[in-house]
FIBA-514747 format. One record per residue (C-alpha): x, y, z; residue number from 0. Coordinates in Angstrom, 3 decimals, decimal comma, padded with zeros to 6 digits, m for minus. Layout:
# residues N
{atom {X; Y; Z}; NUM} ...
# end
This chain:
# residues 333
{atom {m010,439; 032,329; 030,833}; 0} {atom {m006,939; 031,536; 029,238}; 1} {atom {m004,562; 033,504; 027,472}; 2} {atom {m006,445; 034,519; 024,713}; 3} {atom {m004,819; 034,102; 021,465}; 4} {atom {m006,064; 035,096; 017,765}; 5} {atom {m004,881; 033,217; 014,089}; 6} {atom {m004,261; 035,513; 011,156}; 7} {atom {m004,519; 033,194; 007,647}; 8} {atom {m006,213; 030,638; 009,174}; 9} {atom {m007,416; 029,680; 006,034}; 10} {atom {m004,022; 028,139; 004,938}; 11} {atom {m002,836; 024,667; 005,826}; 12} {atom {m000,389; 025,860; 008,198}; 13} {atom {m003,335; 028,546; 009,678}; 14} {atom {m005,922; 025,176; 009,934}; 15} {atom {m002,806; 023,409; 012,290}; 16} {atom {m002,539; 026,178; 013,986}; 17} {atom {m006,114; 026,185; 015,091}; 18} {atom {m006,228; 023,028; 015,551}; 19} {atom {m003,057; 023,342; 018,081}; 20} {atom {m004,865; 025,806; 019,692}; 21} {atom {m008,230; 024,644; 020,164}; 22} {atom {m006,507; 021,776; 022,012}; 23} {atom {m004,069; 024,119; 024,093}; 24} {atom {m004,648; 023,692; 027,212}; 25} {atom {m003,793; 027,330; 028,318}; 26} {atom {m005,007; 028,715; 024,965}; 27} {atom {m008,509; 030,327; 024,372}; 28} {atom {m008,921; 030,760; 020,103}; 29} {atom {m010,727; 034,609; 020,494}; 30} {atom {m010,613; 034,999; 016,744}; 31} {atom {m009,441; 033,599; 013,103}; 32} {atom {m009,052; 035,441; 010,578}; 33} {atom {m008,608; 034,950; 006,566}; 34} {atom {m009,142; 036,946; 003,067}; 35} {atom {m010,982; 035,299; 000,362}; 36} {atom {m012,743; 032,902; 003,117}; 37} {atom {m013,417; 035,610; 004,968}; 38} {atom {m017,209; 034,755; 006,625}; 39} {atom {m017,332; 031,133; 006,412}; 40} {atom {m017,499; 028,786; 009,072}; 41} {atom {m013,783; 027,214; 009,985}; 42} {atom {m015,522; 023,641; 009,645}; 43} {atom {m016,432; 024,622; 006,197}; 44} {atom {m012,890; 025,408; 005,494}; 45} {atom {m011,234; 022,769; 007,548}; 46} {atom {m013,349; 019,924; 007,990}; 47} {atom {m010,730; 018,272; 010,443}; 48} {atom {m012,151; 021,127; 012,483}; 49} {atom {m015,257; 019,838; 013,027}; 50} {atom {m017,538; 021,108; 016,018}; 51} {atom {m015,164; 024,085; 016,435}; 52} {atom {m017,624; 026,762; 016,462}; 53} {atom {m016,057; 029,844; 014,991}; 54} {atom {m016,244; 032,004; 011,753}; 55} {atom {m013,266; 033,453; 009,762}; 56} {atom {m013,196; 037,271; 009,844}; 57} {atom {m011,690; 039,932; 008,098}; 58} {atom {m007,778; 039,900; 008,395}; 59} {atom {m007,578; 043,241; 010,253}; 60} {atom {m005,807; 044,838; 013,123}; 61} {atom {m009,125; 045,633; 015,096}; 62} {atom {m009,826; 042,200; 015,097}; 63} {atom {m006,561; 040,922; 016,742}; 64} {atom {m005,823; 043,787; 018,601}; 65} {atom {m007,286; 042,234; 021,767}; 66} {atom {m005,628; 038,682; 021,912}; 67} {atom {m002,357; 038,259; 024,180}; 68} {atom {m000,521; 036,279; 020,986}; 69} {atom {m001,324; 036,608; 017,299}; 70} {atom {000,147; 034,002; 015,307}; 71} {atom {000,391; 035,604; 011,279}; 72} {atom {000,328; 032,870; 008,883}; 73} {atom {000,170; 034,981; 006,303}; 74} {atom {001,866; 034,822; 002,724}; 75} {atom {005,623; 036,422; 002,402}; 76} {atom {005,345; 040,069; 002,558}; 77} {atom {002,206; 040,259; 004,263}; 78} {atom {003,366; 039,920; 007,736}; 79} {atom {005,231; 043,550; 008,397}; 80} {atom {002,293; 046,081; 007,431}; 81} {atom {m000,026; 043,983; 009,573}; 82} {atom {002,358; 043,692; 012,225}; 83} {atom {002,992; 047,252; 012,796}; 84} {atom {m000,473; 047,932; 013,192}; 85} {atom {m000,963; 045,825; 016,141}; 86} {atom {m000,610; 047,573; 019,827}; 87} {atom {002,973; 046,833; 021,345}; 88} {atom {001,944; 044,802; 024,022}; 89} {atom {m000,071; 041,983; 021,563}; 90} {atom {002,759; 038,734; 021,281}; 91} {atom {003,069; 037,765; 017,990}; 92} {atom {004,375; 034,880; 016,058}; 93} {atom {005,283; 035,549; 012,253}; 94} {atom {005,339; 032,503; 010,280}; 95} {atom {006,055; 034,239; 007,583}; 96} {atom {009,591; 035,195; 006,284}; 97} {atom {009,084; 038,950; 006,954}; 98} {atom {011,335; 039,227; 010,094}; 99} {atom {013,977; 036,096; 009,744}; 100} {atom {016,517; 037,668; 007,552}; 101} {atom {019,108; 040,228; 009,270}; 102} {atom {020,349; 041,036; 005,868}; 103} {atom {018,675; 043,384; 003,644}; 104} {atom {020,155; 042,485; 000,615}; 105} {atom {019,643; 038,724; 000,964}; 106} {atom {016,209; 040,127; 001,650}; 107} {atom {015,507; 041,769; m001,566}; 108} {atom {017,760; 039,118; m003,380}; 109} {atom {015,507; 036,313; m002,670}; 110} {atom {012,254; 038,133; m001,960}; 111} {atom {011,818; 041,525; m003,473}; 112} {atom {010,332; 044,388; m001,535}; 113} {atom {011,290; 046,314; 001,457}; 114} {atom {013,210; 044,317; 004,527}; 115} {atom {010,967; 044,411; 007,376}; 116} {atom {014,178; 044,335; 009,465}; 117} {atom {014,617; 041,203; 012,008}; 118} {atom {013,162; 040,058; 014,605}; 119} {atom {014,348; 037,032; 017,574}; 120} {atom {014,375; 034,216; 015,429}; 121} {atom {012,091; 031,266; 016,215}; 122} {atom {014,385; 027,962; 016,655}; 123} {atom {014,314; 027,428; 020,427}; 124} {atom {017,287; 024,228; 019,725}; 125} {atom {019,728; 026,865; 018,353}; 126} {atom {022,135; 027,553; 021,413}; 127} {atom {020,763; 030,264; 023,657}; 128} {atom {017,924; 031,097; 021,091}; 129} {atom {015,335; 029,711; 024,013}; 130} {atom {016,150; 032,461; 026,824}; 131} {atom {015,835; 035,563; 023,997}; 132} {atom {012,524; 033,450; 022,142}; 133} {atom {010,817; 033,334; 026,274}; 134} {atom {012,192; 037,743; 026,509}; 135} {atom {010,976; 038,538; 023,058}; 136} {atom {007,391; 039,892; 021,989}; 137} {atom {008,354; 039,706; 018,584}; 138} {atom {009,272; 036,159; 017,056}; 139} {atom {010,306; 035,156; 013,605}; 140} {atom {009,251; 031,089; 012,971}; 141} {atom {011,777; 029,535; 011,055}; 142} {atom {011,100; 028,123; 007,582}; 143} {atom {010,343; 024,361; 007,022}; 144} {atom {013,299; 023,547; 005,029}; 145} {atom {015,037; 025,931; 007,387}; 146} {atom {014,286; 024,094; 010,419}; 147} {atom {014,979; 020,573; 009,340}; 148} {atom {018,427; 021,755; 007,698}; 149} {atom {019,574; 023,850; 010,709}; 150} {atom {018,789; 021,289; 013,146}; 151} {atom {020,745; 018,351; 011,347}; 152} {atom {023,805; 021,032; 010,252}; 153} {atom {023,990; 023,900; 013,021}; 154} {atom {025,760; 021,374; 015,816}; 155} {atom {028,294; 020,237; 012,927}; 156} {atom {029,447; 023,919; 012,041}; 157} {atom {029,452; 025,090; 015,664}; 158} {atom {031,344; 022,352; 016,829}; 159} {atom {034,158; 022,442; 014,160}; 160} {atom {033,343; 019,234; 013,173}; 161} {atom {032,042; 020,466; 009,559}; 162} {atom {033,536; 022,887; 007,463}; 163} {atom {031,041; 025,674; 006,656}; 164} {atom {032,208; 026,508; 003,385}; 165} {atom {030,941; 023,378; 001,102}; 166} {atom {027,624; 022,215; 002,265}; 167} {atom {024,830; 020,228; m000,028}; 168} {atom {021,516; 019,576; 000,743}; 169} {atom {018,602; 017,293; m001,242}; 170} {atom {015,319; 018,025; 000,369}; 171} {atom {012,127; 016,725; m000,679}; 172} {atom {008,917; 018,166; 000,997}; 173} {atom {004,929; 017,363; 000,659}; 174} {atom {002,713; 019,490; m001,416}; 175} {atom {001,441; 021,293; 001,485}; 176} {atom {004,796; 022,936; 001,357}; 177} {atom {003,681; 025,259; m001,354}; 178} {atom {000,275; 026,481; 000,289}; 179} {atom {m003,504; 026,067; m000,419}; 180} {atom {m004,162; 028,253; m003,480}; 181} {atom {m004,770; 025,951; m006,546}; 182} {atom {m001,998; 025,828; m008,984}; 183} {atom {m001,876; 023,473; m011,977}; 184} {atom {001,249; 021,719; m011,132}; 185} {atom {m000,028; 021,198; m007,791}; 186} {atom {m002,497; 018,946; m008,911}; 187} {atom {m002,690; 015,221; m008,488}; 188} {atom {m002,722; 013,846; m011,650}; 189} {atom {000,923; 016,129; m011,926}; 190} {atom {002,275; 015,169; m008,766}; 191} {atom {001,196; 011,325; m007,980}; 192} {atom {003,782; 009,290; m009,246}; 193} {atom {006,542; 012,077; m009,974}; 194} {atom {009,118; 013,761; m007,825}; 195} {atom {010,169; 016,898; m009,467}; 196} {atom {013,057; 019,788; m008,133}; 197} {atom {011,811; 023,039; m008,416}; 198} {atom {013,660; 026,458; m007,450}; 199} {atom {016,736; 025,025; m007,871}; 200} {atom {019,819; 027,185; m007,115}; 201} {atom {017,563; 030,052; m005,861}; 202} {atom {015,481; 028,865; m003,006}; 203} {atom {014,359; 031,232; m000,506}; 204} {atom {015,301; 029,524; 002,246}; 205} {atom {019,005; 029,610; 001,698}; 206} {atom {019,927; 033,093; 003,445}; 207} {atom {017,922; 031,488; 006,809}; 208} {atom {019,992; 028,341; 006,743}; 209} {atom {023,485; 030,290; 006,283}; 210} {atom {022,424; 032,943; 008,765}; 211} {atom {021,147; 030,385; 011,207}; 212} {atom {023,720; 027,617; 010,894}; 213} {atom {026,945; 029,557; 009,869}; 214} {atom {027,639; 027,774; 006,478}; 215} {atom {028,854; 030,172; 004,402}; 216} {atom {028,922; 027,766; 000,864}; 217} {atom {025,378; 026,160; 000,776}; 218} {atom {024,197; 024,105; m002,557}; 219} {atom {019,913; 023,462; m001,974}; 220} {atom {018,158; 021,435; m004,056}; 221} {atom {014,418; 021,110; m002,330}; 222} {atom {012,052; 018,093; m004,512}; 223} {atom {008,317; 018,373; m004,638}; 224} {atom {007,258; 014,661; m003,491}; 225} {atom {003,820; 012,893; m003,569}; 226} {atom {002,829; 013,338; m000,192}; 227} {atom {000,877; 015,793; 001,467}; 228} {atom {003,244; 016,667; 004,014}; 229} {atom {006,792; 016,415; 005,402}; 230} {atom {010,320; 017,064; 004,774}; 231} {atom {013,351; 014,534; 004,458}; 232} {atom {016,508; 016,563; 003,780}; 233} {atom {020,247; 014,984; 003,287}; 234} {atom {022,924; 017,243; 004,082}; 235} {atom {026,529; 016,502; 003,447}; 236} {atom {029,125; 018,506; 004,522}; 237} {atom {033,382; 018,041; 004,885}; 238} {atom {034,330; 017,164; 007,971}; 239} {atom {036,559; 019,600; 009,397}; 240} {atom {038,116; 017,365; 011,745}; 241} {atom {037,689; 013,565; 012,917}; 242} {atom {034,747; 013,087; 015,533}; 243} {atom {031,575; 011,218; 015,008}; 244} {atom {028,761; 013,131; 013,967}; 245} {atom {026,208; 011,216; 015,302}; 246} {atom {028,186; 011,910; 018,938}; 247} {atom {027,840; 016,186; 018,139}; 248} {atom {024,093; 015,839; 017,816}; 249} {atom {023,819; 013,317; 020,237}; 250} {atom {025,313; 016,256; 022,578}; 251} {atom {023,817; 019,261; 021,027}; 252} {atom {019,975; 017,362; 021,624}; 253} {atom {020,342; 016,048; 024,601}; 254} {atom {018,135; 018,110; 027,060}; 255} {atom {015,580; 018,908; 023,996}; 256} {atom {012,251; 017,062; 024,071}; 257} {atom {011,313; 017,433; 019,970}; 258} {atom {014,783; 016,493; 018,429}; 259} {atom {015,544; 012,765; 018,507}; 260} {atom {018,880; 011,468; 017,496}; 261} {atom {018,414; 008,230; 016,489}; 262} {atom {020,105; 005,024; 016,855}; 263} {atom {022,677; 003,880; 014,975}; 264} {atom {021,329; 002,074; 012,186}; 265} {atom {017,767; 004,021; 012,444}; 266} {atom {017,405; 006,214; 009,515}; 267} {atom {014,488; 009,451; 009,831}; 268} {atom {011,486; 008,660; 007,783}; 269} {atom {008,628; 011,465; 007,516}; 270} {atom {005,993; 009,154; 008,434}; 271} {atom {006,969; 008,953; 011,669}; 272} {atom {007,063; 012,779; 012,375}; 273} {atom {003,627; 013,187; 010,675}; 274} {atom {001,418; 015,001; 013,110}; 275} {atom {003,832; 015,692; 015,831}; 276} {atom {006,458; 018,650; 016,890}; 277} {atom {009,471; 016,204; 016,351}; 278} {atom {012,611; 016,290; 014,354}; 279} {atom {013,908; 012,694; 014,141}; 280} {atom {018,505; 012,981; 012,785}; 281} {atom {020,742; 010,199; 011,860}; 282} {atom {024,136; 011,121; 010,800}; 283} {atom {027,102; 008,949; 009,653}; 284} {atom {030,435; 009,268; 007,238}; 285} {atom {030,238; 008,261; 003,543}; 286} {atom {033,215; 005,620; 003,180}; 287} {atom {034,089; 006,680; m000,237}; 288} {atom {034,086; 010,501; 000,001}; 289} {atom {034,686; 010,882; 003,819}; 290} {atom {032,025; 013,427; 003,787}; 291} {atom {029,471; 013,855; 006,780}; 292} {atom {025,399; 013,348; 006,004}; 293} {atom {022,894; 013,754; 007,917}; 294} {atom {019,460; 012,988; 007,723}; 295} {atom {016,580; 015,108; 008,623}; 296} {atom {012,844; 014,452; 008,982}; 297} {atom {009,765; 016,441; 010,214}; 298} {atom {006,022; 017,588; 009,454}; 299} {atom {006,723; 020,419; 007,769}; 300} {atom {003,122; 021,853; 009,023}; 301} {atom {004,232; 020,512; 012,568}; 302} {atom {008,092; 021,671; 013,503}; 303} {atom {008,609; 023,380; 010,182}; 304} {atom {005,440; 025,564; 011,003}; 305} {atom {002,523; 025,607; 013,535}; 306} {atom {003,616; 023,099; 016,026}; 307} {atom {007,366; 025,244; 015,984}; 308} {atom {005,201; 028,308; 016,566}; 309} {atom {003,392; 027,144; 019,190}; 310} {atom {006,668; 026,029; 020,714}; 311} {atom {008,053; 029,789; 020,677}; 312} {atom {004,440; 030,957; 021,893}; 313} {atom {004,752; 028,641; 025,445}; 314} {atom {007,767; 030,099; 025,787}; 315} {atom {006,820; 033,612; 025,353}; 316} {atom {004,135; 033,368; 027,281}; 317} {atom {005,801; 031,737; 029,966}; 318} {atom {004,785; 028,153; 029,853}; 319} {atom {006,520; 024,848; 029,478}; 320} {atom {007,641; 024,680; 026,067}; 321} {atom {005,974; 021,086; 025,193}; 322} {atom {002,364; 022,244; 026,665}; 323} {atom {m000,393; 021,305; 023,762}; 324} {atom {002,170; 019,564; 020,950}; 325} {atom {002,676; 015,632; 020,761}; 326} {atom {006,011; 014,145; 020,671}; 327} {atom {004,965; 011,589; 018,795}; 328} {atom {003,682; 010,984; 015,383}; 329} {atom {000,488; 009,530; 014,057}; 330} {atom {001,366; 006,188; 011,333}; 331} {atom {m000,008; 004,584; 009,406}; 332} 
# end
């Protein structure tokens, strides 16, 4: 019998990775799913990738993840908290939602409405010392997918004193599954083949997380819906705040990590080669007309900007070596 561990939202695309991670966890034993409107249907039915995993979706309740070691929530924003509090102290649980990330409570109601949850040990082992609190926490807070790929590529920069926190700009551009399951018109194909289109411009959620998490304290976002299912490629430029080679900081910052991969000079990130895997593949260099740093960013935003990163902070809850049950490497073509 392994640790026995229980998927709230499994439904979703980032709840379907996260079964699938588990299901091929060595340590892991899936004990229950659990969804809303899907509620009663076979997870095959709902994920097809999941074929010959023989389990049905329940009812997302408290009595039916109250007896799992580790309950990952992949619920919607919001949704996380009420649940959470209803679950018995000693139950691990990974939030994948935004509910716990934010320390603020204003940036909390400025970008999401409601009542702040209040925070919990945020979720991105790389960040320094974040590992030893993630492995003495019961309560973790998975970072956001635009999150992760920004702090990772801007964090080092800012920390260092190589980058000036005060005039940061990031381009992202993400895959549909970004922006969930539930059908919405400009979701469709015949809208998004062939198109890349900016959405939330000036107001994305995500910005609080990146300031709070990097230490930028002027940050410009600009995420772009792209025509692929998944991943994230994000540029961020920032001024340098004193002459070193960028490339060198993250080459420093990464270099006892096994999912972020500085690459070599002259490699650029592409998300096709992060697809399926827990990897963040960086590139940084100097623009020769502005003198500004950019970096470049790319991961599976259902892999390290979601499931994979919370099955990352679960092996180290629990105990276990961080890497046990994600891949490295991606899947291409």
């Amino acid at each position: 019998m392994g640790i026995r561990v229980a998927v709230a939202g499994a439904s979703g695309y980032a709840g379907g990775e996260l079964l699938r991670l588990v299901a091929g966890h060595p340590e892991f034993d899936l004990v229950a799913a659990t969804a809303h409107r899907q509620a009663g249907h076979r997870v095959d039915v709902v994920h097809p990738q999941l074929t010959g995993l023989d389990l049905v979706l329940g009812e997302t309740d408290p009595s039916t993840l109250a007896d799992a070691d580790l309950v990952f929530l992949a619920l919607p924003h919001g949704e996380s908290a009420a649940l959470a509090a209803q679950l018995p102290p000693q139950v691990r649980i990974v939030d994948l939602g935004a509910d716990h990330r934010l320390a603020d409570p204003y940036a909390w109601a400025q970008y999401y409405g409601g009542t702040h949850a209040g925070q919990w040990t945020y979720g991105l082992p790389e960040l320094p010392g974040q590992r030893e609190l993630i492995a003495g926490s019961t309560r973790v807070a998975n970072t956001g997918c635009y999150a992760a790929a920004i702090t990772l590529a801007l964090a080092p920069l800012i920390a260092d004193g190589a980058a000036s926190p005060a005039d940061v700009v990031v381009v992202a551009a993400s895959g549909t599954s970004g922006a969930g399951r539930a059908a919405k018109p400009h979701l469709l194909a015949s809208e998004v083949l062939g198109d890349l289109s900016p959405y939330r411009v000036g107001t994305h959620q995500h910005v609080p997380e990146i300031k709070q998490a990097t230490g930028a304290t002027g940050l410009s976002f600009t995420p772009v819906l792209a025509p692929m299912p998944r991943g994230i490629l994000a540029t961020v430029t920032a001024v340098p705040a004193r002459g070193v080679d960028p490339q060198e900081v993250l080459a420093r910052a990464y270099a006892d990590t096994p999912f972020v991969h500085v690459l070599p000079e002259g490699r650029f990130p592409h998300t096709a080669a992060t697809l399926g895997s827990n990897s963040c593949h960086l590139q940084a260099t100097v623009d020769v007309d502005s003198g500004r740093l950019i970096v470049l960013s790319a991961l599976d935003n259902l892999g390290k900007g979601a499931a994979g990163q919370a099955v990352q902070n679960a092996n180290l809850m629990l105990g276990l070596p961080e890497t046990t049950g994600l891949s490295v490497w991606g899947v291409t073509p």
